[in-house]
C-alpha positions as CSV (number, residue, x, y, z in Angstrom):
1,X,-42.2,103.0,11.3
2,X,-41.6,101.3,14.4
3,X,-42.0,97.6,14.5
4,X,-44.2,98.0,17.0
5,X,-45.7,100.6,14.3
6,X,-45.6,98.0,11.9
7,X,-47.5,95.6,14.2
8,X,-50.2,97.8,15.5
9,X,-50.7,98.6,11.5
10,X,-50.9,95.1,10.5
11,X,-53.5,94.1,12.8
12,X,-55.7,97.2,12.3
13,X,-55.5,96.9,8.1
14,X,-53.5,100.2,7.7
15,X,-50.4,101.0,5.8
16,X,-49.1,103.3,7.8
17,X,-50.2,104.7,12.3
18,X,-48.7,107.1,13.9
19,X,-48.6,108.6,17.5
20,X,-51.8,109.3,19.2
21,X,-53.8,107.8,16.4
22,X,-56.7,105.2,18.2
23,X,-56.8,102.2,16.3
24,X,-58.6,99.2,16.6
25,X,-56.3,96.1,16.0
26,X,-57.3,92.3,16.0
27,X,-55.7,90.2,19.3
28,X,-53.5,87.5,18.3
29,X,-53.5,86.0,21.7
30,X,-55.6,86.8,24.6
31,X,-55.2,85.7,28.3
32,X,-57.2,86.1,31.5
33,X,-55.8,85.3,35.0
34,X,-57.8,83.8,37.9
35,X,-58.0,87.8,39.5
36,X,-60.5,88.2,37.0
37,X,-63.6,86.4,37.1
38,X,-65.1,89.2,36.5
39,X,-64.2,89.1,32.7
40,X,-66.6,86.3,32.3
41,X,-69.8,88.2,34.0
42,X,-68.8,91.4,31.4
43,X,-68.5,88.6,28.7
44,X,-72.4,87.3,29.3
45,X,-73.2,91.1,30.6
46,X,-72.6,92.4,26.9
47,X,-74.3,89.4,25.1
48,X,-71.5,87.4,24.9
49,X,-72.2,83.6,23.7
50,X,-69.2,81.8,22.4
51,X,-65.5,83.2,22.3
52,X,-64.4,84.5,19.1
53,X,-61.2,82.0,18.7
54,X,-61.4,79.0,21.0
55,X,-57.3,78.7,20.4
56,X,-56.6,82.0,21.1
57,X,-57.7,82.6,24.4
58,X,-56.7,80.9,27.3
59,X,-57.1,81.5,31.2
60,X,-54.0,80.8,33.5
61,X,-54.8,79.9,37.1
62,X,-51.4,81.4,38.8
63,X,-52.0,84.0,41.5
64,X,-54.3,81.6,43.5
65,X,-52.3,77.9,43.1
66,X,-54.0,76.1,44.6
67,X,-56.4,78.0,46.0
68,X,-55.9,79.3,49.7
69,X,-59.4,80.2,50.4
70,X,-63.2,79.1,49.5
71,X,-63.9,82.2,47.5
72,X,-60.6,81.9,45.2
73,X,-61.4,78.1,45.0
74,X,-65.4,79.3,43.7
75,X,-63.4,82.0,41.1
76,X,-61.7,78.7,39.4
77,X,-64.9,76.5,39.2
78,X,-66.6,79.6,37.1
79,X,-63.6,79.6,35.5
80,X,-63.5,76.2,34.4
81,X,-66.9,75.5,33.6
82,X,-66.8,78.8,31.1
83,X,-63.2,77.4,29.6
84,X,-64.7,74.3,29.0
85,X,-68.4,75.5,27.4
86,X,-66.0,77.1,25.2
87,X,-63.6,74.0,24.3
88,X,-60.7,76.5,25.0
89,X,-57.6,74.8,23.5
90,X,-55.3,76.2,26.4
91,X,-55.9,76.2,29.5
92,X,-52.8,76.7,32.4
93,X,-54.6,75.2,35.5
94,X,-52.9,75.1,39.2
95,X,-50.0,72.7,38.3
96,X,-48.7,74.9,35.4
97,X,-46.7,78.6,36.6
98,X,-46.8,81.8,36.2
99,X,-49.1,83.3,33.2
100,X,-45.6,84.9,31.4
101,X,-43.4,81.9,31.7
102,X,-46.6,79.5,30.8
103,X,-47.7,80.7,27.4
104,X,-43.9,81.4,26.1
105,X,-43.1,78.1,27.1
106,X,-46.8,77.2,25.2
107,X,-45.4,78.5,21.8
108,X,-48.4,80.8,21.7
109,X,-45.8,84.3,22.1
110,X,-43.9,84.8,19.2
111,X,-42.6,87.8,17.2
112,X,-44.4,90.8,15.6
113,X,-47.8,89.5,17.3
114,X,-50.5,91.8,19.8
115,X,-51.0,89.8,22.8
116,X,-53.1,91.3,25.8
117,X,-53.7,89.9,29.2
118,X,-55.4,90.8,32.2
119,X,-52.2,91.4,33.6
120,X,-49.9,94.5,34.2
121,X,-46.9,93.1,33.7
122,X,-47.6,91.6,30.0
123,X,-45.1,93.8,28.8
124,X,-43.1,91.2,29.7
125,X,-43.6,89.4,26.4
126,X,-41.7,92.4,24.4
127,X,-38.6,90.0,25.1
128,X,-40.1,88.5,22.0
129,X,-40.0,91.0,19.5
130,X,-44.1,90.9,20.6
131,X,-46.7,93.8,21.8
132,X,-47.6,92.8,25.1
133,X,-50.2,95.2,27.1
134,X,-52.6,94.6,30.2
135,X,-56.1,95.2,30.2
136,X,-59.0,95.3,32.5
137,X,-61.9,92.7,32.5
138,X,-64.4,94.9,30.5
139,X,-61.9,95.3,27.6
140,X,-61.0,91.5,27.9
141,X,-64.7,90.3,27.8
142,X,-64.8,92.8,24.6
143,X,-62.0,91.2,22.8
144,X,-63.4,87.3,24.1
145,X,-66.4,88.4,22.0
146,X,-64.9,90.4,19.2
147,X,-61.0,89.5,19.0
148,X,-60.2,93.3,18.4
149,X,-59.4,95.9,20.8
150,X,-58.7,99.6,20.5
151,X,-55.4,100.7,21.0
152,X,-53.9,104.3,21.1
153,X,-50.1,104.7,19.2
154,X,-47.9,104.6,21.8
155,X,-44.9,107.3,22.1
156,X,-41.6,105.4,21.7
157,X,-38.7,105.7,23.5
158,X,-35.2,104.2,23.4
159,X,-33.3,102.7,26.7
160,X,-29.8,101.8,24.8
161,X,-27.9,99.3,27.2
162,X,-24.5,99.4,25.8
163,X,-21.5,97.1,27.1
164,X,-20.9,94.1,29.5
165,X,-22.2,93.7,33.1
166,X,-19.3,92.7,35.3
167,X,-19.3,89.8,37.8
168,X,-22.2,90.6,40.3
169,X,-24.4,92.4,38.0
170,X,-27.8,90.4,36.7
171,X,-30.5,92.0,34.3
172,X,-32.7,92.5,37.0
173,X,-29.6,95.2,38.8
174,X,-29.7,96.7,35.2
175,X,-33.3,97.1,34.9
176,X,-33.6,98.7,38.6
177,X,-30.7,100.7,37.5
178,X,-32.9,101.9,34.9
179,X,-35.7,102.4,37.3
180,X,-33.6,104.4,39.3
181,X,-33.4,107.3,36.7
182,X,-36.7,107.1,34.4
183,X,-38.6,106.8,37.7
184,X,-42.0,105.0,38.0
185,X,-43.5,107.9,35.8
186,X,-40.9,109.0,33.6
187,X,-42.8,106.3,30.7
188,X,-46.3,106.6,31.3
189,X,-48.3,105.3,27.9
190,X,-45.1,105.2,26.0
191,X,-43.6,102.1,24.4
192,X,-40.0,101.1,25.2
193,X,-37.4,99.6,23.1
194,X,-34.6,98.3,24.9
195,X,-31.9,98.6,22.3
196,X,-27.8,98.4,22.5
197,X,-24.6,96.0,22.3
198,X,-26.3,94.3,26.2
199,X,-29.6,94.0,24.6
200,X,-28.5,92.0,21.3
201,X,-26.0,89.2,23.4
202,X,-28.8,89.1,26.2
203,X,-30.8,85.2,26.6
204,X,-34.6,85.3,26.7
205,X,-34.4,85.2,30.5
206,X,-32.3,88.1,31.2
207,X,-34.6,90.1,28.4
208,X,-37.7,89.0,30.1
209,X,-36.8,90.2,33.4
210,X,-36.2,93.9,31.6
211,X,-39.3,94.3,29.7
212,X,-41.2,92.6,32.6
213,X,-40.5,95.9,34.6
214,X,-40.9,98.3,32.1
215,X,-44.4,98.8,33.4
216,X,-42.7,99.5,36.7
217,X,-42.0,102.8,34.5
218,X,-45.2,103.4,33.5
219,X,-44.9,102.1,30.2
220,X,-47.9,100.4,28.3
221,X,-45.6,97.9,26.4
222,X,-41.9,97.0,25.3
223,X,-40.1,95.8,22.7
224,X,-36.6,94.2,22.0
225,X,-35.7,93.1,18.7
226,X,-35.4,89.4,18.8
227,X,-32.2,87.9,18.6
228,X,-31.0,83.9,17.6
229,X,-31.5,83.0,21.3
230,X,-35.1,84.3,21.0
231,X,-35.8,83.0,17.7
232,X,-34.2,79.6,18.3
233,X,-36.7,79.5,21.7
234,X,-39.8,80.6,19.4
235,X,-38.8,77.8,16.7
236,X,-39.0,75.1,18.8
237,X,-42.5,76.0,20.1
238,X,-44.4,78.2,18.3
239,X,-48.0,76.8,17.6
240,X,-48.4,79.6,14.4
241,X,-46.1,81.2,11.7
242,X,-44.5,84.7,12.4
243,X,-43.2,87.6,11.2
244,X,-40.4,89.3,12.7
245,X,-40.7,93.2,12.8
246,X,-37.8,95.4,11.9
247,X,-37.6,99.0,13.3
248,X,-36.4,101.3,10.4
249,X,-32.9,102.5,10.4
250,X,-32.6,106.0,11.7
251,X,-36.4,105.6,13.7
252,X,-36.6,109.3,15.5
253,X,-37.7,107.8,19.1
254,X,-39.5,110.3,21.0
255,X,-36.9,110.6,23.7
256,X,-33.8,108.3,24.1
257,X,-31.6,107.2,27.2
258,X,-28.3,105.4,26.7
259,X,-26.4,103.1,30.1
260,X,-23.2,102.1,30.6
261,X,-23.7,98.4,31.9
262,X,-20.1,98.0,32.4
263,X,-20.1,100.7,35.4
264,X,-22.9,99.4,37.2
265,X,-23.1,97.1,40.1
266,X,-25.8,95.5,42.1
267,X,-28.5,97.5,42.6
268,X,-31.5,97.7,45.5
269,X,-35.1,99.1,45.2
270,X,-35.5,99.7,49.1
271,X,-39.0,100.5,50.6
272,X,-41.3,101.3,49.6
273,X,-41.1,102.4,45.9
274,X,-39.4,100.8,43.1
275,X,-37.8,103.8,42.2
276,X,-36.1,104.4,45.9
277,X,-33.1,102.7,44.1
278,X,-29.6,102.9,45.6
279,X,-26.5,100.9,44.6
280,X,-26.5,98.2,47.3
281,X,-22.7,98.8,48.5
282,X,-24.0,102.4,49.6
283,X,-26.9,100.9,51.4
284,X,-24.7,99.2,53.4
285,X,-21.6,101.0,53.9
286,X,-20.2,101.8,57.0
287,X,-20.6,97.9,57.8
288,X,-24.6,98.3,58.1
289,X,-26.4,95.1,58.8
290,X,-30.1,94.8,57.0
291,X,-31.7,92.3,59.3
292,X,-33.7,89.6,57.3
293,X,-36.7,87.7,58.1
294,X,-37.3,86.5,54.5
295,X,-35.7,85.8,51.3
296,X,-37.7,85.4,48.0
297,X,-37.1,84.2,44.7
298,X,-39.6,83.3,42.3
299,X,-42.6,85.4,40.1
300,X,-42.4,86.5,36.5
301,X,-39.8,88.6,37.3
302,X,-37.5,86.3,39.1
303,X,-38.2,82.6,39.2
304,X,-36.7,81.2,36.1
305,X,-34.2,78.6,35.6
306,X,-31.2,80.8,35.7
307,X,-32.5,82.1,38.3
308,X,-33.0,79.4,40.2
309,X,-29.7,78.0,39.3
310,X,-27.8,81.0,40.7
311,X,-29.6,80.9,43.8
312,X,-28.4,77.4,44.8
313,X,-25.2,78.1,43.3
314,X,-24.6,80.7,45.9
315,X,-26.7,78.4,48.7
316,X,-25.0,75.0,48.0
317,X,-23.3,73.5,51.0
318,X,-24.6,76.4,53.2
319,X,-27.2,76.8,55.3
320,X,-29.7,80.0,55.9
321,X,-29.3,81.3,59.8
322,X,-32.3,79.9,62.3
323,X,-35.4,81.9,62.4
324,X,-35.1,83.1,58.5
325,X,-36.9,81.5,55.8
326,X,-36.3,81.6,52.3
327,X,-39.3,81.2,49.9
328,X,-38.6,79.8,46.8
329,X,-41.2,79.3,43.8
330,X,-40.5,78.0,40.2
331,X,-42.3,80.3,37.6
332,X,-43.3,77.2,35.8
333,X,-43.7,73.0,36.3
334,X,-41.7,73.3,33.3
335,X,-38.7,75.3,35.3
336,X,-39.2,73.1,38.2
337,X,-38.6,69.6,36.5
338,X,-35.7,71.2,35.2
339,X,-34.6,72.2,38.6
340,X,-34.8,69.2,40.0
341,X,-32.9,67.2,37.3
342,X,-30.2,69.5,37.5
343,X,-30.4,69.3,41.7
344,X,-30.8,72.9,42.0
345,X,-33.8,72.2,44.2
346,X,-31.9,69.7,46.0
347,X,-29.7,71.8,47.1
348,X,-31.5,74.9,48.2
349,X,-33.9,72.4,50.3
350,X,-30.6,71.2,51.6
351,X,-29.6,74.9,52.6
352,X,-33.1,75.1,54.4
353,X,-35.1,76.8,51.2
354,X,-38.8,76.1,51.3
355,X,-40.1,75.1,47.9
356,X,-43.7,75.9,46.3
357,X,-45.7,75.3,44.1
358,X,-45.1,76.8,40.7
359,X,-47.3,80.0,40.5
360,X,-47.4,84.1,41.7
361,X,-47.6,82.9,45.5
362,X,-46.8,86.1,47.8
363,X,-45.8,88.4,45.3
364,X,-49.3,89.4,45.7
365,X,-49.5,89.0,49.0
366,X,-52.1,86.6,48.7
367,X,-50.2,83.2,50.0
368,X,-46.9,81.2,50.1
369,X,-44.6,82.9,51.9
370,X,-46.8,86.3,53.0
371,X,-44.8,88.9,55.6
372,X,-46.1,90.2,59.3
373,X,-45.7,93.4,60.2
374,X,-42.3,94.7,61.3
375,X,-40.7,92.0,58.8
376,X,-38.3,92.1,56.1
377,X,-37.9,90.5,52.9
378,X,-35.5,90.9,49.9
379,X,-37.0,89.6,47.0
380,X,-36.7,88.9,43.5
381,X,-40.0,90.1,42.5
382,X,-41.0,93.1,41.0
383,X,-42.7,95.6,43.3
384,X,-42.3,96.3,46.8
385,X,-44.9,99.3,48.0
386,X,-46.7,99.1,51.3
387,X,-48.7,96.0,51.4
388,X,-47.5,93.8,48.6
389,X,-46.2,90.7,50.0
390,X,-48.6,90.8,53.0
391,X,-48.7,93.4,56.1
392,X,-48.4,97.1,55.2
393,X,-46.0,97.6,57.9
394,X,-43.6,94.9,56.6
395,X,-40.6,96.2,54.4
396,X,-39.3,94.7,51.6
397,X,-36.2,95.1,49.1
398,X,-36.1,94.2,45.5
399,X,-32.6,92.7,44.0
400,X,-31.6,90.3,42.0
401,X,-31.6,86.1,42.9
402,X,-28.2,86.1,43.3
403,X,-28.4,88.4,45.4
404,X,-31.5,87.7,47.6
405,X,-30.0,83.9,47.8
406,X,-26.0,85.8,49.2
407,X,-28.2,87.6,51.7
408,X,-29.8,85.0,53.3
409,X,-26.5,82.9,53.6
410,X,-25.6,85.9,56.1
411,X,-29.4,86.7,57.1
412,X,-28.9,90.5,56.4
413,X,-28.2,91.8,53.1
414,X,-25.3,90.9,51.3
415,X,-23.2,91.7,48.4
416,X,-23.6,89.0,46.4
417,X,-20.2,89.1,44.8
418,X,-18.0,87.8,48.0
419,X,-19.7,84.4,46.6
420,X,-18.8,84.6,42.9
C-alpha cells in the first residue's frame, strides 16, 4: 500500500484499503478556522455536549486578525466562549498566524497522522509525511463529537520533480509549473505524492508551498515522504509519538507525471485562473511593462521566513516607486520575531513595505491590503480568480516572493533574476 494507504488503514482498524473503499478513520488532529462558526451551531444542532478530545481540537483565529468588522468580531466571542466550555488545550487566537504555519510550528502535525481542517488548503500539511484534507462545518461538528470521519480511498498519483532549480526558480515557480499542465482539474479526489531527486533535498518550507497548492489541482490531499529536514522540524516539537509511513517499493500510482526542475524558470499564474500559467519572460517579452498597484507576500502559501528573507534581500537599500504599496504579512508571530531579529522587517519597512499583522489578511479579500477595481497585484498567495483579494475587476498575478518583491523595485513586473 500507499502510506497514505497505510494511514487511512491504521485509523479505520483495517489491514489492508484500497481505492474507492469508504472508510471511517479516527481524526488525529482537528481544526476549525474563524470562517466557520457555523461548526459550533451543527456541533449543539446534532446533540453535541463536550468535544471528544479536548487536545485534539483546536480553533485558529487567522482570516479575520483582528477582526475588521462587528460581525467577525461576534464570530470570535462564540468562538471563545465554546473553546473555553471545552478547556481546549490549543487555541491560536489573533496574535498567532496563519492556521498551516500555526499548528506545525505547535508540534501537533507530524508524520503518518489524519489531520482535517475547515480549510481547503490543509493539504498543505502533506509536507509532513501527514494526510491533510478540508472539510465543511457539518463534517467538523461530526468529528468534534465523534473524533472519526468517513473518508473515501483516494486515487494516487505521482508528480516526480527530478533535478535542481537554477538561480531564479523557487518551489512556488515549480508548483505553478505544475499547475500549468495538470490544470485545476486534472487531480480532482486524487491524492498526490510529490516524489523525485527535488523533492528529497527540499526544506519544509519549499515542500509546504507545493503541497499547499495541490488543492489548486483538485486534489483532496498530498503527500511527500518526510526527509531529515522534516523529521528534525517534527522532533523538536511534536506534542505525541509518530510513525513515519513508507510507500511500498514498486507502488502502481494511478497515473504518474515526471518534471525537469532544471529547465524551468520563473513562472506566472496571470488572471484570472491559476492554471493561465505562462513562463514570466514570455509574459513580458518584447519589453512589456505590467503596471503594478500592489505587491503581496504573505499567506500559507507564501509568508514564511524564507520567504520573507528573500523579499528584503531583493528590497534592501531600495525603495518601491510612489503610488505602489507592497503588503507584507508574516504567516506566523513565530516568523515575525524571527524576522525582526534577523532585520528582514527592517529593511523592507525601510524600502517602504507595509507590515501586518500575522494572519490570512487579503488573500481572502477580507482586509489588509484589499484591491479596487482596475488594480493590479502580483502576489505570493495561492489563488487569483475574480474577486479574491477584493474588487472583481481588479487583476492579480501569482509568483513567487522573490519575485513579487523584484517587481515592485521596478513597479511592473520583473524578472526577478537581474537581482540575484
Amino acid at each position: 500500500m500507499h502510506a497514505i494507504e497505510k494511514i487511512l488503514a491504521r485509523n479505520s482498524g483495517r489491514d489492508i484499503v484500497k481505492t474507492g473503499e469508504i472508510v471511517t478513520a479516527k481524526v488525529d488532529f482537528a481544526e476549525i478556522n474563524d470562517l466557520y462558526l457555523q461548526t459550533v451551531y451543527s456541533f449543539y444542532e446534532m446533540g453535541g455536549e463536550k468535544v471528544w478530545d479536548s487536545e485534539r481540537c483546536a480553533f485558529v483565529f487567522d482570516h479575520y486578525a483582528p477582526t475588521p468588522d462587528i460581525k467577525s468580531a461576534s464570530n470570535h466571542k462564540e468562538m471563545r466562549e465554546f473553546a473555553q466550555k471545552n478547556n481546549l488545550r490549543f487555541h491560536f487566537d489573533t496574535n498567532c498566524g496563519v492556521c498551516h504555519q500555526v499548528m506545525p510550528e505547535a508540534g501537533v502535525i507530524y508524520p503518518g497522522m489524519i489531520v482535517v481542517a475547515t480549510d481547503s488548503h490543509t493539504t498543505t500539511h502533506g509536507a509532513f509525511g501527514a494526510m491533510g484534507t478540508g472539510c465543511g462545518a457539518t463534517d467538523m461538528a461530526t468529528i468534534l463529537m465523534t473524533g472519526e470521519l468517513w473518508f473515501r480511498v483516494p486515487e494516487i498519483i505521482e508528480i516526480r520533480l527530478e533535478g535542481e532549480a537554477p538561480k531564479g526558480v523557487y518551489p512556488k515557480d515549480v508548483v505553478l509549473a505544475v499547475l500549468g499542465k495538470i490544470r485545476a482539474d486534472g487531480a480532482v479526489y486524487k491524492a498526490i505524492d510529490f516524489t523525485g531527486s527535488y523533492v528529497d533535498k527540499l526544506n519544509v518550507a519549499g515542500r509546504m508551498v507545493i503541497c499547499n497548492m495541490a488543492v489548486e489541482m483538485g486534489a483532496k490531499t498530498a503527500y511527500m515522504q518526510p526527509n531529515q529536514d522534516v523529521l528534525d522540524y517534527v522532533s523538536r516539537r511534536a506534542v505525541r509519538p509518530y510513525e513515519v509511513q513508507y510507500t511500498d517499493p514498486g507502488y502502481q500510482y494511478a497515473e504518474s507525471y515526471v518534471f525537469d526542475v532544471s529547465s524551468l524558470e520563473p513562472e506566472l499564474a496571470c488572471p484570472s485562473s491559476v492554471e493561465n500559467v505562462h513562463t514570466l519572460s514570455s509574459v513580458i517579452e518584447g519589453g512589456k511593462k505590467i503596471m503594478l498597484n500592489q505587491g503581496y507576500i504573505g499567506s500559507c502559501t507564501g509568508g514564511r521566513e524564507e520567504d520573507i528573507a528573500e523579499a528584503a534581500r531583493i528590497l534592501k537599500g531600495r525603495h518601491i516607486p510612489a503610488y505602489t504599496r507592497l503588503v507584507v504579512v508574516p504567516a506566523s508571530a513565530e516568523v515575525m520575531l524571527e524576522c525582526m531579529k534577523k532585520g528582514y522587517i527592517q529593511d523592507l519597512m525601510a524600502a517602504g513595505a507595509t507590515i501586518t499583522t500575522p494572519g490570512c489578511g487579503a488573500c481572502l479579500g477580507a482586509h489588509e491590503g484589499i484591491l479596487a477595481p482596475g488594480e493590479v497585484c502580483i502576489t505570493s498567495t495561492n489563488r487569483n480568480f475574480p474577486g479574491r483579494m477584493g474588487s472583481t475587476e481588479a487583476l492579480m498575478y501569482l509568483a513567487s516572493p522573490a519575485t513579487v518583491a523584484a517587481s515592485m523595485v521596478n513597479g511592473y513586473i520583473t524578472d526577478p533574476r537581474e537581482f540575484l
